[in-house]
N, C-alpha and C positions, 0 to 999 in steps of 0.2 A: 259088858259092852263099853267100848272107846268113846267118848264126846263127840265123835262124828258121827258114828249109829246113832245114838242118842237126840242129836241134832236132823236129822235126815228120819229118825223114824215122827220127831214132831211134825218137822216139814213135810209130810207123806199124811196128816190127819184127814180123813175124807170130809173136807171141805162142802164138795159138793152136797154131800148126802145132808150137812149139817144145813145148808141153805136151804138145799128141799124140801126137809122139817119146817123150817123157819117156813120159809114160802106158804106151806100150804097149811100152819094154824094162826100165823099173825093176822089175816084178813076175816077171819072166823073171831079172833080174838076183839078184833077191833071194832066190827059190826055187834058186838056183844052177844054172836052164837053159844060162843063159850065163855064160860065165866072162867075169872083168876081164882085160885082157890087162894085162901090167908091158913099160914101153916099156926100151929099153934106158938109158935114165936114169933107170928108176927112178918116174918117173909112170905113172900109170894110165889105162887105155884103155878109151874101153866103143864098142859100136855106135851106140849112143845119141848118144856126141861126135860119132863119124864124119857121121852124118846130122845133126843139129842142126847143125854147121857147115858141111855142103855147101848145106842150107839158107840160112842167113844168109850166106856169101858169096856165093852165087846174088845174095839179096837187095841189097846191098850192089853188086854187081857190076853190075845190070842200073838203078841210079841216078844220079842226077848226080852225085854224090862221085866214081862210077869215074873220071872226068877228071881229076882232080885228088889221087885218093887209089890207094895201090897194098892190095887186101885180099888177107890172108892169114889163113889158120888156124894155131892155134898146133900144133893134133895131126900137122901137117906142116909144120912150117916150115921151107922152103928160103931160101938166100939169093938172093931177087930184086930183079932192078935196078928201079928206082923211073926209070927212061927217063921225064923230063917231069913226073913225077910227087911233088910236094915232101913230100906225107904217105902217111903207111902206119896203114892198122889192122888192127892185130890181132885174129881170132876168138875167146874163149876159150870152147867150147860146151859145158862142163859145168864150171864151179868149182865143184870141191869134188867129185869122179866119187868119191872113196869112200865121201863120206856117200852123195850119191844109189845108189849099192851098194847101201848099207848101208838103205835105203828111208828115212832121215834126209831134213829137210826143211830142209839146211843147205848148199846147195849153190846156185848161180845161173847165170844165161848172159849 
């Protein structure tokens, strides 16, 4: 892939879909329906990361990049062989999962 596809397939990340997750656990989140989980190091976990990043790897996965990139999530990160595969990206589907907690608007994906 050329840095244009490359660019253009970032530019293309379903956005929307990502909001709509957010939308509909931050308010659950924030009334304390749901609790944050604490991972065993210490970071924080919501339902929200789990499906925004099975989402975007979905994404990611079912593109030209899979050839040539190995994708992972960070809320699970194992160590995987990169067999043929020179790069790897990382998901991170909620930087900042306390703000977003906290209904703070200081968080990104």
């Amino acid at each position: 892939m050329n840095p244009a596809d490359i660019k253009t397939l970032f530019a293309n990340i379903p956005a929307k879909e990502v909001l709509a997750i957010a939308k509909a656990y931050q308010p659950r989140l924030i009334s304390g329906e749901i609790k944050v989980e604490i991972k065993p190091d210490g970071t924080k976990l919501t339902p929200a990361d789990n499906e925004i990043q099975k989402l975007l790897i979905d994404y990611f996965r079912a593109s030209p990049l899979s050839k040539k990139f190995t994708v992972q999530g960070e809320e699970a990160m194992k160590k995987e062989k990169q067999i043929g595969k020179p790069y790897k990206i990382i998901i991170d589907p909620l930087d900042g999962t306390s703000s977003f907690a906290k209904g703070l608007e200081t968080w990104g994906t």
